[in-house]
N, C-alpha and C positions, 0 to 999 in steps of 0.2 A: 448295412448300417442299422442293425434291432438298436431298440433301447432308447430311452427318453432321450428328447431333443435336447433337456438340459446336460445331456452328459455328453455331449459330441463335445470335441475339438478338431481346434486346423488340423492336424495331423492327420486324422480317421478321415475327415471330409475330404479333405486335397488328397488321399489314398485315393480313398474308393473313384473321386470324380477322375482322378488323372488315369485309373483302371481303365474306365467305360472307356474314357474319351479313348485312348489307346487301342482298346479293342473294336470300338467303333470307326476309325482311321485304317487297321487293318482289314477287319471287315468291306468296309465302301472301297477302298483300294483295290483288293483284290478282286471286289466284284465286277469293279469297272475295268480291269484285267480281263477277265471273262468275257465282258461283254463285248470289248475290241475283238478278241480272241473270235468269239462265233461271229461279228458283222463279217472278217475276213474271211471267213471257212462260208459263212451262206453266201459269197459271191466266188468264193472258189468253186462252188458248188452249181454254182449256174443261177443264184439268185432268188430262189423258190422256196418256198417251205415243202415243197414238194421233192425238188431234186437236193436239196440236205439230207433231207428223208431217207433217198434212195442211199446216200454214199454213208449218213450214219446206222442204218441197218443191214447193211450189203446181205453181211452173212448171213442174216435171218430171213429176207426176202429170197433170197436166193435156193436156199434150200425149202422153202413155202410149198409144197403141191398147192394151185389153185384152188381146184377143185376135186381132192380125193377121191370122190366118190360117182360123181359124174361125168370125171375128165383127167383118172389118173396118170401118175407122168410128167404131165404139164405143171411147170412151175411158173411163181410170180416173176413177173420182169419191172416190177417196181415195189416201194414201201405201200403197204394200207392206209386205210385213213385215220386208223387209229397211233398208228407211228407218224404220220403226220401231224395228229395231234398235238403227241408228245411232243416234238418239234416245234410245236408252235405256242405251245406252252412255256417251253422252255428259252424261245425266243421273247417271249412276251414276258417273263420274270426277269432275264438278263437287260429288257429296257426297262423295266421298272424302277431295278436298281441304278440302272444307269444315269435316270431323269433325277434322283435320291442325288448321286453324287455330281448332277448338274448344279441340282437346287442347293447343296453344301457349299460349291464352289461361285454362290454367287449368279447361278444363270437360271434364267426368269426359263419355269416349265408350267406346262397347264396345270391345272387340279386336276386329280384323279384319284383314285383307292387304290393306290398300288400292292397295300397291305395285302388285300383279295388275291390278285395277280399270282403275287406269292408267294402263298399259302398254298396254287394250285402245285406248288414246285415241293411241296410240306408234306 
């Protein structure tokens, strides 16, 4: 929307605002899709951010030598704690948004800087 305030009309303004709104509707939508999506799979998972861990890096874990160099052979039997991380990151951005599409729909959430949250997912 450039250009002097005096030059706007309905047209341009009810554009661009029915754009955002729209692409903001599908946005929170879909995120709050996601968020359902992983609460089901972290209790399918056993509940943890630990054992998520395990079944979204299987492959990677699995093929891990522990310890290369002092215990060749020997592979991991779980995710690290840097996949755990990630995991917990990415659970922590999907309630973010989630509490975002509480608070659109009317339902009273804390304050917080969800922005932060994520950004850590950016």
């Amino acid at each position: 929307m450039a250009g002097h305030s005096s030059e706007k009309r309905w047209l341009d303004v009810s554009a661009a605002v029915q754009n955002v709104a729209n692409k903001t509707m599908v946005a929170v939508v879909e995120s709050e899709n996601i968020y359902q999506d992983l609460i089901e799979l972290w209790a399918f998972a056993g509940g943890t951010d630990q054992l998520l861990a395990d079944q979204l890096f299987l492959e990677v874990w699995q093929r891990r030598e522990s310890d290369p160099v002092g215990d060749p052979g020997v592979f991991d039997t779980e995710a690290n704690a840097t996949e755990v991380g990630q995991v917990t990151d990415a659970k922590a951005a999907a309630l973010a948004v989630h509490e975002l599409f509480l608070a659109l729909t009317n339902v009273a959430v804390t304050q917080e800087d969800r922005i932060t949250t994520l950004r850590r997912m950016t």
